[in-house]
N, C-alpha and C positions, 0 to 999 in steps of 0.2 A: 441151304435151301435147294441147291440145283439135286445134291443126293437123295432130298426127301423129294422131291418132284418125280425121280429116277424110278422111288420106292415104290411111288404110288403107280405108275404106268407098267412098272412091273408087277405088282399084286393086283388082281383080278376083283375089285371090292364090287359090292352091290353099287344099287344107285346111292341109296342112302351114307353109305361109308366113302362112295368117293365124292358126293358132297362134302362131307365131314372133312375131311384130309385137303380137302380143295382149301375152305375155308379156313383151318389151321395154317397153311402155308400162308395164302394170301394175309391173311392177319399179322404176323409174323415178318412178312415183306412189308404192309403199311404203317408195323412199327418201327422196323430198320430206316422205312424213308422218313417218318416224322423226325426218325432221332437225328438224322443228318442234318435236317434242315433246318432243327435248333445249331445246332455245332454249326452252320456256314453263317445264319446271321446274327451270330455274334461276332464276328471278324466284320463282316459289310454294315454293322447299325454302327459299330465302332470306329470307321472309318467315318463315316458319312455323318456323325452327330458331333464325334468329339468324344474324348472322353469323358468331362462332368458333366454331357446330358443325355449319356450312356449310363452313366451312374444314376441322374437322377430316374431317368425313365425305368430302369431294376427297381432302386427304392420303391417308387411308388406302385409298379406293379405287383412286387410281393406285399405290399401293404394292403392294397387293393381284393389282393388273391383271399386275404386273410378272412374278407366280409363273407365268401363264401361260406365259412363256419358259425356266420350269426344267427342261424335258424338253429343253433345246439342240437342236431338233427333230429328236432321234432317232425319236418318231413318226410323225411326216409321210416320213422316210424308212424308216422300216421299213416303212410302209404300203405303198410305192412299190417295195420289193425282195419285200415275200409276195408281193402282184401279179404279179411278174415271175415267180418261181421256181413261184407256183401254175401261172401258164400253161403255164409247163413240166415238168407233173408233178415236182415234185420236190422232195415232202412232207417227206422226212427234214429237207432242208436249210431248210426255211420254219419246220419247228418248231424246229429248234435258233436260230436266228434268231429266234422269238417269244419263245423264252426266255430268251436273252440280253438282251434289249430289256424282256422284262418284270425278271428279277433288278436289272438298270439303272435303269432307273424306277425302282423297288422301293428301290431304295439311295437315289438321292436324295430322293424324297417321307421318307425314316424320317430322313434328314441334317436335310432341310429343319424336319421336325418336330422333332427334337431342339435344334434352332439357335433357333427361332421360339417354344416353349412357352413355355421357362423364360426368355426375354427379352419374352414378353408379357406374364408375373406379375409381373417383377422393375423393368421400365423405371418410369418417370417419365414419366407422361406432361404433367404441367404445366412440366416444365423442360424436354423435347425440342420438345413443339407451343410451348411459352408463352403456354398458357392461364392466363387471368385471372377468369372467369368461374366461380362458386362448381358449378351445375349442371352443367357441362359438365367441370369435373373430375373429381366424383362419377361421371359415366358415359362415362367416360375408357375405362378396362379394359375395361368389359363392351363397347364400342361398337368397342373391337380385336379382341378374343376373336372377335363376332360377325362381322364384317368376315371374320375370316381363316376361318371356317370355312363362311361364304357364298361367300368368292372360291377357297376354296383347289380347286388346277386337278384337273380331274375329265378323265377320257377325252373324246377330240374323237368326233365322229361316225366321223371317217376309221379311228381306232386300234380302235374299238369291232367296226366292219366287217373291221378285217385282221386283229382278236385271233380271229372265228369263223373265219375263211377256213381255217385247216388241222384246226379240228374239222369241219368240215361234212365235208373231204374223205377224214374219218375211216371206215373198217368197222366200229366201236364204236357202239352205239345211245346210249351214256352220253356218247361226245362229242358226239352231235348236243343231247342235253337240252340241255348244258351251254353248247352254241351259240347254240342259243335262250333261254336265262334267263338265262346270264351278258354275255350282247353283245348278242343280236339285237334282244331286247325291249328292253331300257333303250334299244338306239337307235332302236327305234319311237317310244318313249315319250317320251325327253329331246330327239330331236332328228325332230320326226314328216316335215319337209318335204325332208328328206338320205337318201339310199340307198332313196328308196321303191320304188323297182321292184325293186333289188336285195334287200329284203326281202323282199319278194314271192315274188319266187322262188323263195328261199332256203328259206320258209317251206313254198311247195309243194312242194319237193324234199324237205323233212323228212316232208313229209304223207303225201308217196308214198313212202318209202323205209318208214317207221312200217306202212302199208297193204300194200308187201310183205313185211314182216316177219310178221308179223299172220297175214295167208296162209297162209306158208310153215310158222308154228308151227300153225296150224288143222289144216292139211294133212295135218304130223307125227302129229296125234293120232288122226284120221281110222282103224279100223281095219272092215275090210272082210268081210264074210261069206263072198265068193268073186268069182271074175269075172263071175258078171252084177249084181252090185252095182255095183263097179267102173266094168262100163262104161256102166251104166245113170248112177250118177253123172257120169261123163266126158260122156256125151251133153246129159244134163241142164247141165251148165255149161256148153257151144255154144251151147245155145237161149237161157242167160239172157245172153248177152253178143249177141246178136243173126246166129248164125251157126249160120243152120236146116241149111243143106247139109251142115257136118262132123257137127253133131248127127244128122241122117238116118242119115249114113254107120254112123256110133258106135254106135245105136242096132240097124238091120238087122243089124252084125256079132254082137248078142247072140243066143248059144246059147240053147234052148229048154228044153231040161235041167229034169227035175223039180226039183231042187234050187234053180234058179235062175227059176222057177214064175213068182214074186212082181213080179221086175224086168222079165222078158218079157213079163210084162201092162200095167204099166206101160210099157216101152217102145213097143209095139201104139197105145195108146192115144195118145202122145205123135207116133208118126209119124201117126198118123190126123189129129192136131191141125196138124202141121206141113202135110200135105196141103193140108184143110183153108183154112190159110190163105193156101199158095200159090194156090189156086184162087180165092180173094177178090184177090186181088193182079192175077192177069191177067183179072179181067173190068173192073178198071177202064180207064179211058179213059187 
């Protein structure tokens, strides 16, 4: 690690390539410490349990590890067909697909559970492990129960990101909630180093889409005294968005009209300001 570190400080890389090499190393270092840290507590769980609730606590973890595979990785491939059918527009068929894939799931997680319950209350665990040890039969059950409810399999990062992908691309303002509180968050949360960018985005496409809605219902309620309100409002939102010219233009077209007294003073003043500024604008250098 220290030579490839050597390597990199010595070649002259772009930005991008000493990212790259940065990252290869450091990946490489957080696998060398994981792997330590298996290898040290297995000598300290050893000491500190015993050895047959050292053994039971392995069994049941690799038994446990095993539920991981009871999705027959229908997830990992349905992830890989929204994918495909999002890039091709073609929402109807990603949702019918998501639902299939979830009723599916859904059947075996309630299988699994119906299989696994009533054989965790009922087994024996001193005649299947061949425990001998007075304490360690005592907390037999509860060290299953706990096991399976710590290990039992939970959505990957992958499944969590392809269950949003046809709410986000929803017209419905209740699919997007449902996007971000049922998938997007828990994959910030559960898995913070997976889909970050993709959250990201995700997150500011909800923001803006929230922001035009927002608008659009302001907009709706917005009711108008006549047209020089109107366009006196119109001019007025040119100016605050940074676009003095259509403002000018908006502005000058208001009629003068007693009725419309109020706004034409207001606009008067508004172009004096816009003047104003353009004329501080070109004495600079």
């Amino acid at each position: 690690m220290i030579s490839a570190l050597r390597s990199l400080r010595e070649m002259r890389l772009s930005g991008r390539g000493r990212k790259f090499g940065l990252f290869f190393v450091s990946s490489i270092g957080s696998r060398g410490v994981g792997i330590a840290c298996q290898l040290l507590q297995v000598p300290i769980a050893l000491k500190a349990m015993g050895a047959e609730a050292f053994g039971l606590w392995m069994t049941l973890s690799s038994f446990t590890y095993l539920l991981n595979f009871a999705d027959l990785g229908v997830g990992v491939g349905v992830q890989n067909k929204l994918a495909e059918m999002l890039g091709f527009n073609e929402e109807r068929k990603a949702r019918a697909l998501f639902n299939s894939a979830f009723a599916f799931l859904l059947a075996i997680g309630l299988g699994l559970a119906l299989l696994l319950i009533p054989a965790t209350l009922l087994f024996n665990p001193e005649r299947i492990f061949g425990l001998k040890e007075a304490s360690v039969i005592a907390q037999a059950h509860e060290a299953v129960v706990a096991m399976l409810l710590w290990f039992w399999p939970r959505p990957s990062a992958g499944e969590l990101y392809a269950s949003a992908q046809p709410l986000l691309e929803s017209d419905n303002p209740a699919d997007w909630d449902k996007a971000w509180d049922d998938y997007l968050e828990p994959l910030s949360t559960k898995y913070p180093g997976e889909y970050a960018e993709e959250v990201r985005v995700a997150k500011a496409k909800l923001s803006d889409r929230r922001k035009l809605r927002r608008a659009i219902d302001d907009g709706a309620k917005i009711e108008f005294s006549g047209d020089g309100e109107r366009l006196y409002a119109r001019g007025l939102a040119f100016a605050q968005v940074g676009d003095g010219d259509e403002a000018e233009r908006t502005w000058k077209a208001l009629p003068s009209k007693s009725g419309d007294e109020r706004w034409w003073k207001l606009a008067q003043i508004g172009l004096a300001e816009l003047a104003e500024r353009k004329k501080s604008r070109e004495k600079r250098p």
